[in-house]
TORTOR-712846 format. One record per residue: x, y, z of N, C-alpha, C, O, CB in turn; residue in one letter; residue number from 1. Coordinates in Angstrom, 1 decimal, padded with zeros to 4 digits. Glycine has a CB too. Layout:
// TORTOR-712846
[node [X Y Z] [X Y Z] [X Y Z] [X Y Z] [X Y Z] 'A' NUM]
...
***
This chain:
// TORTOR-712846
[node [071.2 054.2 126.0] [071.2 054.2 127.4] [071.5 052.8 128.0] [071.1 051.9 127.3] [069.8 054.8 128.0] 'X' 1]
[node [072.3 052.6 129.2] [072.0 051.7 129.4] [071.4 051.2 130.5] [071.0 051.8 131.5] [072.7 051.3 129.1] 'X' 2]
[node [071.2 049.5 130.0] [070.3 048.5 130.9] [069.9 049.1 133.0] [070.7 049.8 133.7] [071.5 046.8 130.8] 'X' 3]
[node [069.2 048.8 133.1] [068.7 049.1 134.3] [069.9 048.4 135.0] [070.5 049.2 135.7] [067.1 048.8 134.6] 'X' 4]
[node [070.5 046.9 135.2] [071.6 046.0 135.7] [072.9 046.7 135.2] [073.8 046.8 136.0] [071.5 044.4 135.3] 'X' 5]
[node [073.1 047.2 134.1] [074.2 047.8 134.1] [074.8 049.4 134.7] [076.0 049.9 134.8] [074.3 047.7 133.0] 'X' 6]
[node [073.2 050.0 135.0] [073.2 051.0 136.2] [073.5 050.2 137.4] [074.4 050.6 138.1] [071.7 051.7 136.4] 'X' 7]
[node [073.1 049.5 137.5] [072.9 049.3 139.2] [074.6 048.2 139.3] [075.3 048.1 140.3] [070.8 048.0 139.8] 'X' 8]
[node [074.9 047.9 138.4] [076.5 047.4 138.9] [077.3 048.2 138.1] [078.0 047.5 137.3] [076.9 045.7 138.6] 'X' 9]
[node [077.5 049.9 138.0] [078.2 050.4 138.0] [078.3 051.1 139.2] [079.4 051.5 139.8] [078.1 050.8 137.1] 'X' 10]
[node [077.0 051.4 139.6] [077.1 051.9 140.9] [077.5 051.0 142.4] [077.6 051.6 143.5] [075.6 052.4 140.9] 'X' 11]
[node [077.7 049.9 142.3] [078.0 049.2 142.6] [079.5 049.1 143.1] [079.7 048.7 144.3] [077.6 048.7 141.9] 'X' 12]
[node [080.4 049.4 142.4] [081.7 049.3 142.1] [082.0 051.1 142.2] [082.7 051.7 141.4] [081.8 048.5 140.5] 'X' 13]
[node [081.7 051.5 142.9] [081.9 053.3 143.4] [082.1 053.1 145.1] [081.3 052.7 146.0] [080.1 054.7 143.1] 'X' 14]
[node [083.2 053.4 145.2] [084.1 053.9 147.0] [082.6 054.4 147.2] [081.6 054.7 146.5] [085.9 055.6 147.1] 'X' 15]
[node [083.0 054.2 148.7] [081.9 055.4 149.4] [082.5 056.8 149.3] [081.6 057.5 148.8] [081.7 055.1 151.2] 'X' 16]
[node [083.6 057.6 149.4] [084.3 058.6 149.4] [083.4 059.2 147.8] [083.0 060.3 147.7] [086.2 058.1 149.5] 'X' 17]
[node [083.2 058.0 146.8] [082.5 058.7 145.6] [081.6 058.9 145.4] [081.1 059.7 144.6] [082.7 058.5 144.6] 'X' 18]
[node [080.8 057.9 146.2] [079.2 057.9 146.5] [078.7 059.5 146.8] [077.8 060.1 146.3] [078.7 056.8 148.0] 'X' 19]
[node [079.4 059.8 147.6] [079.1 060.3 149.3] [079.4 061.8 148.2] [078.5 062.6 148.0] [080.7 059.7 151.2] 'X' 20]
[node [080.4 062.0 147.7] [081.1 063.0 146.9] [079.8 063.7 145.2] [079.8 064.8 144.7] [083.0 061.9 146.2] 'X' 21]
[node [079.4 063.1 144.9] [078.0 062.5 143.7] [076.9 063.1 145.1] [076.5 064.3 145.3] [077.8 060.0 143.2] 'X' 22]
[node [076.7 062.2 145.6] [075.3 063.0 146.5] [075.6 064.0 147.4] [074.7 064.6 148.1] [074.4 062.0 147.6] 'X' 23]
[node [077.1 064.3 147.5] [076.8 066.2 147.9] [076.8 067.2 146.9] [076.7 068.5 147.0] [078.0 066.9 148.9] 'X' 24]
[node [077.1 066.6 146.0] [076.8 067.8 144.4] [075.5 067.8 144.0] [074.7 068.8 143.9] [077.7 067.3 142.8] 'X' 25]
[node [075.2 066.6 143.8] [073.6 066.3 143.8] [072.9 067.4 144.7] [072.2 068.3 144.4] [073.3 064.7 144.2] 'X' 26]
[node [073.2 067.0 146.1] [071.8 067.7 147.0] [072.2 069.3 146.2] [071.4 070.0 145.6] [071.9 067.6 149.5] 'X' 27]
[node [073.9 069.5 146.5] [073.8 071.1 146.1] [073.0 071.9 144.7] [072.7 073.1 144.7] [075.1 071.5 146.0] 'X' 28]
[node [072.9 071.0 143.6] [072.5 071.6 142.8] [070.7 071.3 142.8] [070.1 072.0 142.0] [073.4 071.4 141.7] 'X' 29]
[node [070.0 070.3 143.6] [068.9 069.8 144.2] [068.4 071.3 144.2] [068.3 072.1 143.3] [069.1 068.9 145.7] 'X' 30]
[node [068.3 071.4 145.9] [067.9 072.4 146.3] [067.5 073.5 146.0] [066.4 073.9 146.3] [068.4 072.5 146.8] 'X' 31]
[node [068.4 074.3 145.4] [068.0 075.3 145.2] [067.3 075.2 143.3] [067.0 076.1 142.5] [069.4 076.4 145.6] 'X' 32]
[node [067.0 073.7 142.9] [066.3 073.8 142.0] [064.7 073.7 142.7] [063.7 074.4 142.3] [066.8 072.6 141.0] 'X' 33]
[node [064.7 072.9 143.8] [063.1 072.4 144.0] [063.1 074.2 145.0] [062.0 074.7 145.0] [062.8 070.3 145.1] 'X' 34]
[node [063.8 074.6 145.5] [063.9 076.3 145.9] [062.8 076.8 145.4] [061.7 077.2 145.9] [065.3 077.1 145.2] 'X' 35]
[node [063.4 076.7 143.9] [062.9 077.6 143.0] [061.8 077.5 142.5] [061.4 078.4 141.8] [063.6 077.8 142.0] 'X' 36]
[node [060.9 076.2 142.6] [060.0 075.2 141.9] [059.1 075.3 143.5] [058.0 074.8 143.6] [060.8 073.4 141.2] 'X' 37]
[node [059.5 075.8 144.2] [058.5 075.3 145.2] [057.4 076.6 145.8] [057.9 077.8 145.7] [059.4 074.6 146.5] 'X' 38]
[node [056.4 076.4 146.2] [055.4 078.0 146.5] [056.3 078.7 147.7] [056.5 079.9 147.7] [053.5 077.8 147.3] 'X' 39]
[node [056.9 077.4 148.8] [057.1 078.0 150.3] [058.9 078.7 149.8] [059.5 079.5 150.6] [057.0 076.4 151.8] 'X' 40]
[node [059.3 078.3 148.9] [061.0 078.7 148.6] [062.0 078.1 149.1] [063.1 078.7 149.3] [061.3 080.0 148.8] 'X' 41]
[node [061.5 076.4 149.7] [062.1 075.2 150.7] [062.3 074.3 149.8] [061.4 073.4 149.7] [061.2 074.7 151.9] 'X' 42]
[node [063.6 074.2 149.1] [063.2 072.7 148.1] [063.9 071.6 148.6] [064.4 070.8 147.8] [063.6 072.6 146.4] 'X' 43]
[node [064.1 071.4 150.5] [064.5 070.8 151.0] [063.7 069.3 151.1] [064.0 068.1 151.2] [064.7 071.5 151.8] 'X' 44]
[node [062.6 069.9 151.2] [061.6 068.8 151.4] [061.2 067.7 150.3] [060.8 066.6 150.5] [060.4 069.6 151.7] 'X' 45]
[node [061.4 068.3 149.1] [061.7 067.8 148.0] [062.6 066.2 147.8] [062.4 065.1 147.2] [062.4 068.8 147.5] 'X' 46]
[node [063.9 067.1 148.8] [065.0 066.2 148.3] [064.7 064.9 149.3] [064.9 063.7 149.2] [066.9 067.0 148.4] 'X' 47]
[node [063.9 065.6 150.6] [064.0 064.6 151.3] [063.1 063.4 151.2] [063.5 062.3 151.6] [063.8 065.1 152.4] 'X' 48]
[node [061.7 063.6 150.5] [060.9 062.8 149.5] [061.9 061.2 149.0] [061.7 060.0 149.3] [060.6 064.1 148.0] 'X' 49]
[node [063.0 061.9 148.1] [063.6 061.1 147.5] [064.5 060.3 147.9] [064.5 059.2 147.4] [063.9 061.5 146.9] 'X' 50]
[node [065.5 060.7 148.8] [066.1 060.3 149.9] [065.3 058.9 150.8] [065.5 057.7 150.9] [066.3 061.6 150.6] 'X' 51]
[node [064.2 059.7 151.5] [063.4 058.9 152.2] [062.8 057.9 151.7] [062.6 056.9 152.4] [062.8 059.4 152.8] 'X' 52]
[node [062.2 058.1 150.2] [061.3 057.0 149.3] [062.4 055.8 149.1] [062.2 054.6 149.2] [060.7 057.7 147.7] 'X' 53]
[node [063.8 056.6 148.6] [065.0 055.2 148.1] [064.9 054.4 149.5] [064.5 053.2 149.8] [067.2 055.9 147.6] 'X' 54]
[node [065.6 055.4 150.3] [065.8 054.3 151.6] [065.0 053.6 152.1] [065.5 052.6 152.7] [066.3 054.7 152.7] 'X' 55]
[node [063.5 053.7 152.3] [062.6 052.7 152.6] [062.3 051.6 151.6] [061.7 050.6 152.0] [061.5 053.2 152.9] 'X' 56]
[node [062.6 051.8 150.4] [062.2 050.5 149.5] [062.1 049.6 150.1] [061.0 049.2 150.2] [063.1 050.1 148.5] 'X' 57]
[node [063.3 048.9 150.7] [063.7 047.7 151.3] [063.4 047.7 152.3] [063.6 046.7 152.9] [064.9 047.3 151.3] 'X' 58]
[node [062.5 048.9 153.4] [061.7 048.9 154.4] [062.9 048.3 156.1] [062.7 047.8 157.2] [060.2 047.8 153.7] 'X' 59]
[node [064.1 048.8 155.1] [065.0 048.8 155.9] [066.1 049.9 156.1] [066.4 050.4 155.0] [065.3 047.8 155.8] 'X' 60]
[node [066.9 050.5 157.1] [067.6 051.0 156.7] [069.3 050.6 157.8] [069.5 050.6 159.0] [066.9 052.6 156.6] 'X' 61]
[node [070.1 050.2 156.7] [071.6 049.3 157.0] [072.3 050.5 157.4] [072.3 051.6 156.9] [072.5 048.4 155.4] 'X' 62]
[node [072.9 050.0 158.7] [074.5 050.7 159.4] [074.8 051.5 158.2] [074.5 052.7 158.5] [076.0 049.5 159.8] 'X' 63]
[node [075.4 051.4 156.8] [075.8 052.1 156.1] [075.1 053.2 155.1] [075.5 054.2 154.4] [076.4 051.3 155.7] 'X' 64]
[node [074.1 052.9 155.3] [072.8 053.8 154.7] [072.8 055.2 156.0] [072.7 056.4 155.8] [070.9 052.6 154.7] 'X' 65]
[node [072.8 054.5 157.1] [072.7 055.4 158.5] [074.0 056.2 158.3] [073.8 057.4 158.4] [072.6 054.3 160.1] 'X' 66]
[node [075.0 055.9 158.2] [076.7 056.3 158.1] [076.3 057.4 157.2] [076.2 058.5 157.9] [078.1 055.1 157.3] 'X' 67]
[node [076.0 057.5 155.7] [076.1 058.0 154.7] [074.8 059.1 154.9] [074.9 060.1 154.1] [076.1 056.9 153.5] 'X' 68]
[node [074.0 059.2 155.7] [072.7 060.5 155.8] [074.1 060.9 157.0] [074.8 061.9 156.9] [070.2 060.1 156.6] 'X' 69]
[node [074.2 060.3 157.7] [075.1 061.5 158.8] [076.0 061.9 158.3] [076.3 063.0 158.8] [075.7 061.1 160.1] 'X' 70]
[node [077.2 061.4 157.3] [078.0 061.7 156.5] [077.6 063.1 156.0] [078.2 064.1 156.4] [078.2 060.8 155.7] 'X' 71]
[node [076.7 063.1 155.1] [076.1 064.0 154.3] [075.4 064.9 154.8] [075.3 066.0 154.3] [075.4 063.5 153.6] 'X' 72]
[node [074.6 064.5 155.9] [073.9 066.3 156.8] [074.0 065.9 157.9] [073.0 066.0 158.6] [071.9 067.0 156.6] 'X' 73]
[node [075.1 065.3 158.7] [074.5 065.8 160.2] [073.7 064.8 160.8] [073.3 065.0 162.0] [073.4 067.1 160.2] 'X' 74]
[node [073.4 063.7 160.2] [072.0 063.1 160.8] [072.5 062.5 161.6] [073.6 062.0 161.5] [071.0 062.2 160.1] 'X' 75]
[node [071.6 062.2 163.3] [071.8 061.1 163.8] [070.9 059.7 163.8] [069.8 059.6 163.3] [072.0 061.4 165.0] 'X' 76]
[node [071.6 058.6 164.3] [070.9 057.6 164.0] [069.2 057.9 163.8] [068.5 057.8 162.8] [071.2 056.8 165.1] 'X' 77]
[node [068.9 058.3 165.1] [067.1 058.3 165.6] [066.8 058.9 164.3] [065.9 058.3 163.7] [066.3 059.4 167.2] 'X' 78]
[node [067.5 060.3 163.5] [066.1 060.9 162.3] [066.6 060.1 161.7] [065.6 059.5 162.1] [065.9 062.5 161.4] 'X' 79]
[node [067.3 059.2 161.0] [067.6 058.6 159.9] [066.7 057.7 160.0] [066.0 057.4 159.0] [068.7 058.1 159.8] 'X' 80]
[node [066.7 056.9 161.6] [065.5 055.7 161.1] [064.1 056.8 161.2] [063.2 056.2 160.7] [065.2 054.0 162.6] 'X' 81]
[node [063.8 057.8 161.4] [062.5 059.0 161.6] [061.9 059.0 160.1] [060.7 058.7 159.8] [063.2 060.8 162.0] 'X' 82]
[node [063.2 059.5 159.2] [063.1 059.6 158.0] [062.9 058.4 157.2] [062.2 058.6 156.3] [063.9 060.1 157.5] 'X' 83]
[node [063.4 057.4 157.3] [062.7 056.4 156.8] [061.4 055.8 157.1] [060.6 055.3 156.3] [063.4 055.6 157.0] 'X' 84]
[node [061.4 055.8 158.4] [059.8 055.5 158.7] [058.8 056.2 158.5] [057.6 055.9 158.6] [059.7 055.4 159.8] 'X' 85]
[node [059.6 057.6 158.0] [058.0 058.4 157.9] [057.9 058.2 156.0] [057.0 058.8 155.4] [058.1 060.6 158.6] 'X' 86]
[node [058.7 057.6 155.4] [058.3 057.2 154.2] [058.3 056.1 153.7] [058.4 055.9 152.5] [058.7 057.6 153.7] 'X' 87]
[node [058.0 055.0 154.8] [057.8 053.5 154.2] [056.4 053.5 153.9] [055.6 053.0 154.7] [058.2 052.3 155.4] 'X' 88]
[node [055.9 054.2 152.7] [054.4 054.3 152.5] [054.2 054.4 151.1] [055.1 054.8 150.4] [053.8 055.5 153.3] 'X' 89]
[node [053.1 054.1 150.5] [052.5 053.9 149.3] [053.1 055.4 148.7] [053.9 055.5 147.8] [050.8 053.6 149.2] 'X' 90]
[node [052.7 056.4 149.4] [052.1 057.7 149.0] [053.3 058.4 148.6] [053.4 059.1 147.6] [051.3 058.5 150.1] 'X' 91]
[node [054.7 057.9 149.9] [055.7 059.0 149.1] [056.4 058.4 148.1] [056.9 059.1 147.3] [056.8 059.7 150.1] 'X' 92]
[node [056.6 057.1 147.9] [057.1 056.9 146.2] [055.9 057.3 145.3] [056.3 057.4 144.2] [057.5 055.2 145.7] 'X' 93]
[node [054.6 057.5 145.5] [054.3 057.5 144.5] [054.3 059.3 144.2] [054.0 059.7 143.1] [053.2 056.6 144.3] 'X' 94]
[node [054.6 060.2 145.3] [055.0 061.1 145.0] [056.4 061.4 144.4] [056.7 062.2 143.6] [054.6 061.5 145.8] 'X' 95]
[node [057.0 060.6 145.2] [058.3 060.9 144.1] [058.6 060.6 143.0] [059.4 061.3 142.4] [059.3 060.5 144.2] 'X' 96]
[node [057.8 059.6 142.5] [057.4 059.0 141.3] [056.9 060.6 140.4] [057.6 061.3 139.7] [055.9 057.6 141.6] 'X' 97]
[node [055.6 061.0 140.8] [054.8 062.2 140.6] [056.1 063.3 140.2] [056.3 063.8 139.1] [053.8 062.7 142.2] 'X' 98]
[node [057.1 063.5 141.6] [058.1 064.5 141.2] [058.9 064.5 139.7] [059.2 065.5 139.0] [059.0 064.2 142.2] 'X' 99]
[node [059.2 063.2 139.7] [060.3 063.0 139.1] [060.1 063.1 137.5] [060.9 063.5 136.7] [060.9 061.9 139.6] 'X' 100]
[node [058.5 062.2 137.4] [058.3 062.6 136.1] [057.7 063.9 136.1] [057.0 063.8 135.1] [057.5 061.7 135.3] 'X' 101]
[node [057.6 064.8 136.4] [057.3 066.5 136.5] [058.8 067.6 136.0] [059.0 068.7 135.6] [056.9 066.9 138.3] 'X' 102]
[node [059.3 066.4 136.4] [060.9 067.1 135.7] [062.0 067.0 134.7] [062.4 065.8 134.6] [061.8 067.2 136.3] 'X' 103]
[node [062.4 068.0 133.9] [063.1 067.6 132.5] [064.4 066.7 133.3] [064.8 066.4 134.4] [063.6 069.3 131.3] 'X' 104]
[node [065.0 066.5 131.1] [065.9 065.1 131.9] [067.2 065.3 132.5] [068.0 064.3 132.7] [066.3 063.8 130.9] 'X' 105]
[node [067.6 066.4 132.7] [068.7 067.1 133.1] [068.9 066.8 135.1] [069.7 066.2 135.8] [068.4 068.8 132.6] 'X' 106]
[node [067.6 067.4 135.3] [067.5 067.1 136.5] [066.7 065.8 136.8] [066.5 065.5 138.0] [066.8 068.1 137.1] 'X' 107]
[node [066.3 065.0 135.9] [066.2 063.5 136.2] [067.1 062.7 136.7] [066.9 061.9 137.6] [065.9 063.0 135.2] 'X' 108]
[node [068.3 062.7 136.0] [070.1 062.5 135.7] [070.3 062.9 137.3] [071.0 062.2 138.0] [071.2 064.0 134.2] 'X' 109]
[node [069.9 063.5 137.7] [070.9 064.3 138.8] [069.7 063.7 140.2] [070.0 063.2 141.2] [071.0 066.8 138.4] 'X' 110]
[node [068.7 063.8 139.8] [067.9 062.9 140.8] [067.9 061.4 141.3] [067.7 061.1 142.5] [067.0 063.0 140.4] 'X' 111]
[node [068.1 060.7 140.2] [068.6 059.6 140.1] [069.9 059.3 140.2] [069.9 058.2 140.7] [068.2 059.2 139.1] 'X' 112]
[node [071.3 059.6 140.0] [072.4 059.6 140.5] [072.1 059.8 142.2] [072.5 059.1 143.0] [073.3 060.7 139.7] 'X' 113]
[node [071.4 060.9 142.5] [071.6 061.2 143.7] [070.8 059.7 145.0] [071.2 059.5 146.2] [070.9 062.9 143.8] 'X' 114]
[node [069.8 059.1 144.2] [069.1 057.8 144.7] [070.3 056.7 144.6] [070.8 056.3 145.7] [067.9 057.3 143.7] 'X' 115]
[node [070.6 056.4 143.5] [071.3 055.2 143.2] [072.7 055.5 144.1] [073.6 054.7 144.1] [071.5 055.0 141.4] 'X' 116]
[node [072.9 056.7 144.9] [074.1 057.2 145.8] [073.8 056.3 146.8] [074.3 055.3 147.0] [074.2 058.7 146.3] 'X' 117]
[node [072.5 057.0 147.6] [071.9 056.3 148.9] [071.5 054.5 148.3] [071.2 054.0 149.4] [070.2 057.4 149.6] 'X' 118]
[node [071.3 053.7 147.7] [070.7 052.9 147.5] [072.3 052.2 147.6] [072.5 051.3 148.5] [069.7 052.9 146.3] 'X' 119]
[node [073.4 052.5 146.8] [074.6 051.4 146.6] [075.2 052.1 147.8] [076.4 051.9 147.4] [075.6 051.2 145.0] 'X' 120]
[node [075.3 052.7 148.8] [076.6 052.4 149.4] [076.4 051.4 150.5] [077.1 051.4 151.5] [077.4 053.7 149.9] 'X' 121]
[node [075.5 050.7 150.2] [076.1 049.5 151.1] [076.3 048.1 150.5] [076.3 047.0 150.9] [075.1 049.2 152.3] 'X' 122]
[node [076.4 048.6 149.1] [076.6 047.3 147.9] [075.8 046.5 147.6] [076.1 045.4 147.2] [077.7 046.5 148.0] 'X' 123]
[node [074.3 047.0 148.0] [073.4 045.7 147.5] [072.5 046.4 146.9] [072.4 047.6 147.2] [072.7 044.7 148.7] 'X' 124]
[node [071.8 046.2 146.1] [070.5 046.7 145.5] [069.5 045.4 146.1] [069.6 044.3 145.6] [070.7 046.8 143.6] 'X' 125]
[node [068.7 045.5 146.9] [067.4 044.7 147.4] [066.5 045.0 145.5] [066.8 045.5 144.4] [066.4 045.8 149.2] 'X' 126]
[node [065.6 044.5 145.9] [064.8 043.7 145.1] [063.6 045.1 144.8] [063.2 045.4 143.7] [064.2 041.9 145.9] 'X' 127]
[node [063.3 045.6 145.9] [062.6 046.4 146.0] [062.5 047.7 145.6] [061.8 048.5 145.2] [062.5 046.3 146.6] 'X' 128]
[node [064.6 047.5 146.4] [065.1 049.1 145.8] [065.3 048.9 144.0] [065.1 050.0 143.4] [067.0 049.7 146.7] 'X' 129]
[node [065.5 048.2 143.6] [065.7 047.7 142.3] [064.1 048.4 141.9] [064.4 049.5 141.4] [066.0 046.0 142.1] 'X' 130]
[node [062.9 048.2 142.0] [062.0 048.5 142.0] [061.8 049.7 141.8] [061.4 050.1 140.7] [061.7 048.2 142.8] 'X' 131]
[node [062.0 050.3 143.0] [062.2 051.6 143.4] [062.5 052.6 142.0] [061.9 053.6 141.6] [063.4 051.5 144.5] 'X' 132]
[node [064.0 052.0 141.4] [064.4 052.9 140.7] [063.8 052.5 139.1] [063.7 053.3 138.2] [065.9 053.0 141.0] 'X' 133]
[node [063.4 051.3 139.0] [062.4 051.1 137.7] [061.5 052.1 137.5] [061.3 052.9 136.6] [061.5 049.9 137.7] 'X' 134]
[node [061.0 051.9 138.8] [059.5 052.9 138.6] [059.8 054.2 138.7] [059.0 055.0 138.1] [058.3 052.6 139.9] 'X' 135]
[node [060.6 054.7 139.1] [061.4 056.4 138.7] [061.3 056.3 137.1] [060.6 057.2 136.5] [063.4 056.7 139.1] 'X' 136]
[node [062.0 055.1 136.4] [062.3 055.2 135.0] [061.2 054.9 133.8] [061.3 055.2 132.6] [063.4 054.3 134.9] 'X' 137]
[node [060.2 054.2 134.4] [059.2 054.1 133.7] [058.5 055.2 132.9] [057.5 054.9 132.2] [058.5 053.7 134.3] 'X' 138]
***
């Protein structure tokens, strides 16, 4: 496998057009996994966990982080910063944390591609978001 830096500067070096293309396959095959995994039969909420945990790492969220949730569903500015703010908190990484090791590594792969989507398309990995995705991997 490789290095955690050699993840994060491959992803690095991906168009937005392929970012963007990776996290709409991702959410599609998402969903109707946490669907199926969930009591209410919503595994929207799931995805949004993960989404919202990456993008607050850095307890910020960049013009291009904002581009790429509206790109991808519709969002406007206000839920994007909504969704970030409602997960700049201990509890939802450590629930996504919780999620993620709850799931085989198939959909780990596909969880994590779909993070490291929202985290590089604005070509930086913060220090935090770096973080962020350690502690997924631990």
């Amino acid at each position: 496998m490789p290095s955690i830096n050699e993840i994060f500067a491959s992803y690095k070096e991906l168009e937005y057009a392929e970012l963007l293309k990776r996290a709409k396959n991702d959410y599609n095959l998402l969903v109707p996994i946490f669907s199926s995994m969930a009591k209410d039969k919503n595994g929207l909420p799931y995805v949004l966990i993960f989404i919202g945990s990456a993008l607050a790492a850095d307890r910020r969220l960049s013009p291009l982080e904002c581009k790429f949730l509206n790109d991808l569903f519709g969002t406007l500015p206000d839920d994007a910063e909504k969704l970030v703010k409602k997960h700049m908190c201990n509890r939802a990484a450590d629930l996504a944390d919780k999620v993620f090791d709850s799931c085989n590594e198939g959909l780990k792969e596909v969880l994590l591609d779909f993070c490291l989507c929202f985290l590089a398309v604005d070509e930086n990995f913060a220090p935090e978001e770096r973080s962020f995705v350690a502690r997924l991997l631990a």
